[in-house]
MIPAVEX-184232 format. One line per 2 residues: for each residue z, x, y of C-alpha. Coordinates in steps of 0.1 Angstrom, whole numbers, plus 5000, padded with zeros to 4 digits. Each point is the difference from the previous one (the first is absolute). Example, Ala and Ser with C-alpha at 12.3 -4.5 7.8 and 13.67 -1.06 7.14 Angstrom:
2
5078 5123 4955; 4993 5014 5034
//
This chain:
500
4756 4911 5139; 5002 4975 5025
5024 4978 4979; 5022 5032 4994
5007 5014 5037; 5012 4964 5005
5023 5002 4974; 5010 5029 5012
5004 4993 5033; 5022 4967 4990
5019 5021 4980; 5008 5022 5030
5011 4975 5017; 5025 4988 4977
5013 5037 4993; 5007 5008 5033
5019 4974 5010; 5038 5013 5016
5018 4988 4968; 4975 5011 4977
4995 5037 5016; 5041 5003 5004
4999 4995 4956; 4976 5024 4997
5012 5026 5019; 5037 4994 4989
4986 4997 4957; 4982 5035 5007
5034 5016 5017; 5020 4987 4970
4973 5014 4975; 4997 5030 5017
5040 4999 5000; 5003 4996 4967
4971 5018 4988; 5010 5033 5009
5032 5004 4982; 4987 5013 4967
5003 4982 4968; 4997 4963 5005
4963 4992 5009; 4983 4969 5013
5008 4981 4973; 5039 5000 5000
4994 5002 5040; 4984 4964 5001
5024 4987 4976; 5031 5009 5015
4983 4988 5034; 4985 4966 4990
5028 4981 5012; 4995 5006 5039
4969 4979 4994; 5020 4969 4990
4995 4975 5026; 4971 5016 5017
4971 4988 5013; 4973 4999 4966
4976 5026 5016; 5026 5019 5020
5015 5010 4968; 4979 5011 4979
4986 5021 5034; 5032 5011 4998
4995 5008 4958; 4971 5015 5003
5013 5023 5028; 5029 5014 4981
4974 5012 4974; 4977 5016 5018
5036 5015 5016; 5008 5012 4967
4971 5017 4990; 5002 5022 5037
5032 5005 4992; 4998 5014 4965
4976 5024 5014; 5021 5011 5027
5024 5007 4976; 4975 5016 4975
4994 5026 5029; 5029 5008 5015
5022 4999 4968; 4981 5006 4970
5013 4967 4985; 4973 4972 5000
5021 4969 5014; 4969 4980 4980
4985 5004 4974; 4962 5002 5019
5011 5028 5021; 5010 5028 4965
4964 5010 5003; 5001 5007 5039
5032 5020 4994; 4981 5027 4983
4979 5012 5031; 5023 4984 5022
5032 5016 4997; 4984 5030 5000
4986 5000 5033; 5032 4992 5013
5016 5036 4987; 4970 5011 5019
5005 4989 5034; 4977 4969 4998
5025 4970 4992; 4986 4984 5035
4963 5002 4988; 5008 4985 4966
5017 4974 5014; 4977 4994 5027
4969 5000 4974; 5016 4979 4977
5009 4978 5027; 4960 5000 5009
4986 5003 4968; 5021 4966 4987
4990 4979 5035; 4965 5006 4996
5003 4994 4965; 5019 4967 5010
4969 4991 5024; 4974 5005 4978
5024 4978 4974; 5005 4975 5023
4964 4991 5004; 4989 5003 4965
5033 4974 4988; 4983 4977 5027
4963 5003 4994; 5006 4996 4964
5027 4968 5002; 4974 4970 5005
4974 5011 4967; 5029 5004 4980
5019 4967 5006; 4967 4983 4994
5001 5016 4968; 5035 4990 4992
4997 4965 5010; 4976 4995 4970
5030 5011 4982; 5014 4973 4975
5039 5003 4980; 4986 5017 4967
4975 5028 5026; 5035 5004 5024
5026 5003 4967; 4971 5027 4983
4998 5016 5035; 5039 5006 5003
4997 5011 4963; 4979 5024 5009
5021 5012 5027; 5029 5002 4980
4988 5022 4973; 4982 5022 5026
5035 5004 5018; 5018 5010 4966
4971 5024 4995; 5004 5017 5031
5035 5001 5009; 5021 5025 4997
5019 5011 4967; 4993 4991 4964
4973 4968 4997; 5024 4986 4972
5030 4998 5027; 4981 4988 5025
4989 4971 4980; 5031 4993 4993
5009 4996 5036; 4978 4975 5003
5005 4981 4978; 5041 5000 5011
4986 4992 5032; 4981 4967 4990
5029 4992 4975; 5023 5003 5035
4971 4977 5015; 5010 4968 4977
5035 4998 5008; 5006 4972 5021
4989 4961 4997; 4970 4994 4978
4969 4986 5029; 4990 4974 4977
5029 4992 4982; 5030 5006 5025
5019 5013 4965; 5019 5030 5011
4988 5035 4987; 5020 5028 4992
5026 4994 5024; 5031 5008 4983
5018 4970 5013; 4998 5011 5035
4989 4972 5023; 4987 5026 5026
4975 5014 4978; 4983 4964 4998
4979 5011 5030; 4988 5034 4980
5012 5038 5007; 4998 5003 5037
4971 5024 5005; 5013 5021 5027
5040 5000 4975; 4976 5016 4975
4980 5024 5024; 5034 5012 5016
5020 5002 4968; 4969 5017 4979
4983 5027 5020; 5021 4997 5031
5037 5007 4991; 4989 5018 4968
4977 5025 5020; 5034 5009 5018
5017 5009 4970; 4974 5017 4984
4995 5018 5038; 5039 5009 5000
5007 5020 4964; 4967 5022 5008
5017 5029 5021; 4986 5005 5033
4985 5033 5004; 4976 4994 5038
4984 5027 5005; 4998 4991 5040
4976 5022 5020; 5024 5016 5026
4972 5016 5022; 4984 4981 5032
4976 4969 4985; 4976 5022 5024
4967 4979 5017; 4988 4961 4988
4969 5004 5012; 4972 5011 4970
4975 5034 5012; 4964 4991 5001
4997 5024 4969; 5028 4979 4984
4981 4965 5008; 4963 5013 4988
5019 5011 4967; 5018 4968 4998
4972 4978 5008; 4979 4996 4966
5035 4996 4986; 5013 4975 5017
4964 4980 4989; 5000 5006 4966
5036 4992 4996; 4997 4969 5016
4975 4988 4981; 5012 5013 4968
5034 4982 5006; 4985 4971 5015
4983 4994 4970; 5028 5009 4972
5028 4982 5023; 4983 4965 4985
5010 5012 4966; 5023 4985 4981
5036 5019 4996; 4997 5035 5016
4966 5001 5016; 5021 5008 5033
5014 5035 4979; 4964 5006 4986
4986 5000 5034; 5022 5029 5016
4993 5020 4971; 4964 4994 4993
4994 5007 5040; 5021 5034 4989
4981 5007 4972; 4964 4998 5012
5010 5020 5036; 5009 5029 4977
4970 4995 4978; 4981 5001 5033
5013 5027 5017; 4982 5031 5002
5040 5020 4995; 5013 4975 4978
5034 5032 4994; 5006 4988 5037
5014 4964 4984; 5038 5004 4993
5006 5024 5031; 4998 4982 5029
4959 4985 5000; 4998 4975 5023
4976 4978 4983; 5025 4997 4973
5019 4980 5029; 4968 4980 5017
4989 4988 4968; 5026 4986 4980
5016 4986 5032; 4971 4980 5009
4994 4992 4963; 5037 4990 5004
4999 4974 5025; 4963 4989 4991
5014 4989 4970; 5033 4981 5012
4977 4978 5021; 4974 4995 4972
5026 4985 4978; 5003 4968 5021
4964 4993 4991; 5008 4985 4969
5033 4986 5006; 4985 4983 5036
4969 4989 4981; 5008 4987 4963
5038 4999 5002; 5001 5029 4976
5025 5029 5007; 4986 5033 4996
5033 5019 4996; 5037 4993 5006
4996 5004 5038; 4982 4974 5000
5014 4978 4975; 5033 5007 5027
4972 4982 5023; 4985 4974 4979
5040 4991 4995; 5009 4998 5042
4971 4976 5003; 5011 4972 4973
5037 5008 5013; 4980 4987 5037
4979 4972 4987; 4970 5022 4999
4979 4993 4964; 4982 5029 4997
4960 4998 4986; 4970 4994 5011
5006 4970 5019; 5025 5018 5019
4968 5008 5029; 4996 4963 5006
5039 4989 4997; 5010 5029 5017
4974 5013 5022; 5024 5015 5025
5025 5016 4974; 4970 5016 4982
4980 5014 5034; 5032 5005 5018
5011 5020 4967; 4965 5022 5001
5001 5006 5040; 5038 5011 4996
4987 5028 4977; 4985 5016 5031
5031 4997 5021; 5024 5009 4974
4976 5035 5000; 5002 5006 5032
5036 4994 5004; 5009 5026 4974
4983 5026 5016; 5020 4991 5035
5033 5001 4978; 4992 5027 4978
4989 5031 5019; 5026 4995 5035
5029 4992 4978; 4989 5030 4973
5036 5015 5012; 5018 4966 4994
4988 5000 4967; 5008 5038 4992
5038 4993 5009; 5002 4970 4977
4986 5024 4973; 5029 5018 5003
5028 4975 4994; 5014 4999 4965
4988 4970 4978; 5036 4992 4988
5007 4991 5038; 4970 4977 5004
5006 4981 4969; 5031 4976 5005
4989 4991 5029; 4964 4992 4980
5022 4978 4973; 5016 4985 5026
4968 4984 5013; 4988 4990 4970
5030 4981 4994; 4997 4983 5031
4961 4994 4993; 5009 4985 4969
5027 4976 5007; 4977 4986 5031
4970 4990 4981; 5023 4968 4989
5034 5006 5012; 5012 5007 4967
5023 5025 4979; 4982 4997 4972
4971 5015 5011; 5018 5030 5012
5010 5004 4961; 4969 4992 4989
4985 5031 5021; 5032 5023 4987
4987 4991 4966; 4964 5006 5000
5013 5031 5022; 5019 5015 4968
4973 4984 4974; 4972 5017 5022
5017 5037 5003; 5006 4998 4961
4966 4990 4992; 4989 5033 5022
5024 5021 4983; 4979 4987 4965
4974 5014 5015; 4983 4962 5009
4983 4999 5033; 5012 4966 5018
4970 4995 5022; 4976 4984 4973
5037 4976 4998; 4994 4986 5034
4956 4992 4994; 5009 4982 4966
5025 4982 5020; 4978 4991 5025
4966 4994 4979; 5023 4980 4973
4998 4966 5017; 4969 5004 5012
4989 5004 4964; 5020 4972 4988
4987 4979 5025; 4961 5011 4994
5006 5001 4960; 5014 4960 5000
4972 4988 5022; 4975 5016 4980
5015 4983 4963; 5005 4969 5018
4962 5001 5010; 4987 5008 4965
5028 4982 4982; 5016 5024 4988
4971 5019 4988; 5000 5041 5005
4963 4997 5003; 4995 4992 5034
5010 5041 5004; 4967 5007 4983
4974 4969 5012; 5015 5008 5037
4968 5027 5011; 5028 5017 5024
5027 4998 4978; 4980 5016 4969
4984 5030 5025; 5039 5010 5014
5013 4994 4960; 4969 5028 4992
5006 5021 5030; 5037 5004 4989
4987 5008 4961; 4983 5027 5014
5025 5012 5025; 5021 5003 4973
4976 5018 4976; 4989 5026 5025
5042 5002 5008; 5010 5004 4972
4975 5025 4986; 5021 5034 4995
4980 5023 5027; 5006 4975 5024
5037 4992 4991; 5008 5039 5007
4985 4997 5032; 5020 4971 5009
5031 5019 4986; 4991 5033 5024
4998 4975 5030; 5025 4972 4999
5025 5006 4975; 5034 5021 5014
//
């Protein structure tokens, strides 16, 4: 315990320094920013932002990073409220309940729980990302190539599994995604790979070209040709400030969604969706009115926000500890921290110690500072609602553009986002979800990298997946977590949740 308030403490010390608290407060404001217009998400909202971090201090930036998510996710519930159109894909569930209180009167106490509901669930997220962090990079540092390439197997699959839309498609997005991983020079070899004669693919597909083009850019068009129909509460936003009724209500909720989404948020591929509706599901299962759900409940609300938020933070366990993304947030993360020298894994504490603490501490500030710019600028945020999407989004292209080009001053790149862009809106339009694109991406060197140190250590021999104890128990783990997936009960359950 003693060993982790240190930590702590030094990671405190690191987070608040001026520069450091300036790129937190300024990544939650452009999260927030962004978050709130509907349609585009977290995802699209890092991407199209990961440029401002080029030439940044390490830490600062992914402060900054990790900011704008936690931005996004208050901002999609904002909008989720006020709107009726989740600006993330976390906050469809506290639309039901939400929105609904808001034609009541009670906008300001949604808002205001959800606001108190996802910082406590932050809190409690905080500590449990910390007090877990140490045991588990022991763990991993017993990790050889053949236990780290069957571990990042495993996460793959788990990630098709549970992502959104058709598990064939999403397989297939993967796998595009690794292919897009080779192109460049070969490690070993320096023969070029799949680079089409261009000399500025030698280096590989600039990671934040294909975020941009992919999920940024592409979210845009797929935002623009659905017709905007905001169905903005005109009445006052009335009080902030929860009853005491509306606290005791909200505060078994806020517990149970925290840890339901604290726990599902280390899942592979959409644990952070399962949470919020988990959390939703066992609040109604709970309540002694269960018709109540669907017309303005507020535990509807508590729950599923905390379960919300408890599960954006829980994600970094894996990605901070093993160098494993759990979902395409976070693969957006694990790619700012190569693009700043930072090699993710479990020697990352003792490499790194005051990116990883300073990274944990920031979670609290980053919490706090939402609620300071959530709830006094509520009125800020209702005005920005109101302005039409097709006004917002030259000036969001624009940016882009200029993001682009500055990563390495040159054209090409800017044509190289335009086409992944178009090649990302038409794989949308064929009904193929580009997130589990960007994890194979990200996991495809990785796996390389794990798979040729592994043959080169058994020459050659595909054995060493099998004598390896570690390797063998994730290689059985994943048999069975794709027996029990695939089983048809189970596969309609999945379909009911996560498939659109």
């Amino acid at each position: 315990m003693i060993e982790l308030l240190n930590h702590l403490v030094f990671g405190l010390a690191v987070a608040v320094s001026p520069t450091n608290v300036l790129l937190c407060l300024a990544g939650c404001f452009l999260g927030t920013l962004i978050g709130v217009l509907p349609g585009i998400g977290s995802i699209a909202t890092i991407s199209m932002l990961l440029p401002l971090t080029y030439g940044l201090d390490p830490v600062g930036a992914l402060i900054m990073l990790a900011g704008i998510y936690y931005g996004a996710q208050y901002g999609g519930s904002t909008a989720s409220i006020l709107v009726n159109v989740p600006g993330e894909a976390t906050s469809i569930i506290t639309a039901i309940d939400g929105h609904q209180m808001a034609r009541q009167g009670r906008a300001g106490v949604a808002l205001g729980i959800s606001a108190i509901g996802s910082f406590i669930a932050g809190t409690i997220s905080t500590v449990f990302i910390a007090a877990l962090a140490i045991p588990l990079t022991r763990v991993a540092l017993e990790f050889g190539p053949a236990d780290y390439f069957s571990l990042l197997l495993m996460g793959v699959l788990a990630s098709a599994l549970l992502s959104r839309g058709a598990v064939s498609k999403s397989v297939a997005m993967i796998l595009l995604g690794m292919l897009l991983a080779t192109v460049g020079m070969d490690l070993e070899t320096a023969a070029p790979r799949l680079t089409l004669g261009y000399p500025q693919l030698m280096e590989q597909i600039p990671f934040a070209v294909l975020a941009m083009g992919a999920f940024g850019l592409a979210e845009l068009g797929r935002s623009l040709e659905t017709p905007e129909n905001r169905d903005v509460i005109s009445r006052q936003i009335g009080g902030l400030l929860p009853s005491l009724s509306d606290l005791k209500q909200s505060a078994a909720p806020i517990l149970r969604g925290t840890a339901i989404g604290g726990f599902l948020g280390v899942l592979p591929g959409n644990g952070a969706l399962l949470g919020p509706v988990a959390s939703y599901g066992v609040e109604k299962h709970l309540a002694k009115e269960p018709q109540r759900f669907g017309k303005g409940a507020i535990e509807g609300v508590a729950g599923p926000e905390s379960a919300n938020n408890a599960a954006a933070q829980t994600s970094f366990i894996p990605l901070l500890t093993l160098g494993v993304p759990a979902n395409a947030v976070m693969a957006l993360m694990l790619g700012a921290m190569t693009m700043n020298g930072i090699v993710a894994g479990p020697q990352v504490i003792e490499r790194s110690p005051e990116f990883f603490w300073g990274m944990i501490a920031s979670m609290w500030i980053g919490n706090l500072m939402l609620l300071v710019i959530n709830l006094p600028m509520i009125g800020i945020w209702v005005k920005l609602l109101k302005v039409p999407f097709r006004i917002l989004m030259p000036s969001i292209v624009v940016f882009c553009a200029i993001g682009a080009y500055s990563m390495r001053n040159e054209p090409f790149d800017v044509a190289l986002a335009g086409f992944f862009a178009v090649g990302g809106y038409l794989l949308i339009k064929l009904g193929f979800e580009p997130t589990p694109l960007l994890l194979g991406f990200v996991i495809g060197d990785m796996m390389e990298e794990k798979l040729r140190q592994a043959l080169i250590m058994s020459r050659g021999s595909l054995a060493i997946f099998i004598e390896q104890p570690i390797s063998a128990g994730l290689l059985a783990l994943t048999l069975v977590l794709l027996s029990v997936l695939l089983l048809p009960r189970v596969r309609r359950k999945r379909d009911e949740v996560i498939v659109e």
